[in-house]
N, C-alpha and C positions, 0 to 999 in steps of 0.2 A: 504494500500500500504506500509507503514511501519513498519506495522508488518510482509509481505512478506519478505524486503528487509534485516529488520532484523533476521528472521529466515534464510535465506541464507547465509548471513555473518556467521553466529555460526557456521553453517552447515558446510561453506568453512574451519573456524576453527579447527573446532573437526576433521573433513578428513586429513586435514596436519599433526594433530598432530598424527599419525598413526604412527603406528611400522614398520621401517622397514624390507621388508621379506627379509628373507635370501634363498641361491641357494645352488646348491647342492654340488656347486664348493665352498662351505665355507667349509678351513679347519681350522680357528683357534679357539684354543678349549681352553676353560678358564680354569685357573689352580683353583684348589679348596682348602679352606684352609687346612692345616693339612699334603698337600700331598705332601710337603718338607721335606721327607725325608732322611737321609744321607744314607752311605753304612751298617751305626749299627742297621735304623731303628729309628734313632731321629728324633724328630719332633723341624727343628729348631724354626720356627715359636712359637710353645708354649715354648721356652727359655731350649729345652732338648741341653744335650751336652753327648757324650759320655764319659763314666769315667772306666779307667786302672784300678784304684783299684776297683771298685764297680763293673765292669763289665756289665754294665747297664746305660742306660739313666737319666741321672739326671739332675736338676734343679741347676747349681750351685752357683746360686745366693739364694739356699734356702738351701745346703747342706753345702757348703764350708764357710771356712772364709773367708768377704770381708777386701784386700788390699788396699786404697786409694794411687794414685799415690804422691810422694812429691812433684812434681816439678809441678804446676798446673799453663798455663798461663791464663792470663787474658782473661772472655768471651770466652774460652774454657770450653766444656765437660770435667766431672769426666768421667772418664774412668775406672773402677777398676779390679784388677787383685783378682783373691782367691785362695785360698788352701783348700787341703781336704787330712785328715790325716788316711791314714788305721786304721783298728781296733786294733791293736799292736801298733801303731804307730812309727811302723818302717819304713815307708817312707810318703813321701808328695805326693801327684798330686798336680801340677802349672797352672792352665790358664790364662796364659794371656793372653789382648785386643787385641796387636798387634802380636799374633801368624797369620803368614799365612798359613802355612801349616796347622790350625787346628788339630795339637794332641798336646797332652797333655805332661808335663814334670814330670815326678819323682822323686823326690831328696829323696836320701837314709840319711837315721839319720849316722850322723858325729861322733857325742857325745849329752850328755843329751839336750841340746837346739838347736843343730842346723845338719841342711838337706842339703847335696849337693849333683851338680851333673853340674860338667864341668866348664860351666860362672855361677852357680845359687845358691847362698845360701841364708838360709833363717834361721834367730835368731827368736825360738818360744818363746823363755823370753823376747824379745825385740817387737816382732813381728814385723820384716826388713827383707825385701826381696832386696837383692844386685842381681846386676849384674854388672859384671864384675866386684865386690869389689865396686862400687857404689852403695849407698842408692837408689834405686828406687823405694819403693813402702813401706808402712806402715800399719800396722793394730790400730784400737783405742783400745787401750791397755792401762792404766795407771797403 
């Protein structure tokens, strides 16, 4: 009698723990990795970002130079901004953290160290990225 009692209890178990079916009226449909693409065809998900000068999808935390911001508060996230310098290096691409519009900035070479363009310059002997004439962002550079 106990061993009926306990084969039914399993029984009851393993039925509950059933899958349940779906209808026909399911319409939501899983997104699958990869398939976050922008308008360029980047895949943000694998860390692509679309790049002006390169004209193609890159990585720019594996092509660009990392910025550390300077002003870091406390139990806050590093956040970093990079650069990426044409093959002439007659200009910069800028990405920064807090772009919302997601593109990209170009600073045209000034003179021998440094790239502007509007609020943005950026000292590549110093490696300082100003805005608005404020220090905001640094490279480790000695």
């Amino acid at each position: 009698m106990k061993k009926l009692t306990l084969l039914t209890i399993c029984l009851l178990v393993l039925s509950s723990c059933e899958k349940p079916k779906t209808t026909e009226n399911t319409t939501k449909k899983e997104k699958q990795v990869g398939s976050d693409k922008d308008d360029h065809g980047c895949i943000a998900s694998a860390g692509q970002t679309w790049s002006e000068l390169e004209q193609d999808c890159i990585q720019v935390f594996n092509k660009g130079f990392r910025l550390n911001p300077i002003e870091v508060k406390k139990d806050e996230a590093v956040i970093s901004a990079f650069v990426l310098s044409s093959d002439d290096q007659s200009k910069l691409e800028l990405f920064l953290p807090d772009n919302t519009e997601h593109h990209t900035i170009i600073l045209n070479k000034a003179d021998k160290d440094t790239y502007q363009n509007g609020r943005y310059k950026y000292d590549s002997d110093k490696s300082i990225l100003y805005v608005d004439g404020v220090e905001k962002y640094k490279g480790n550079v000695e």
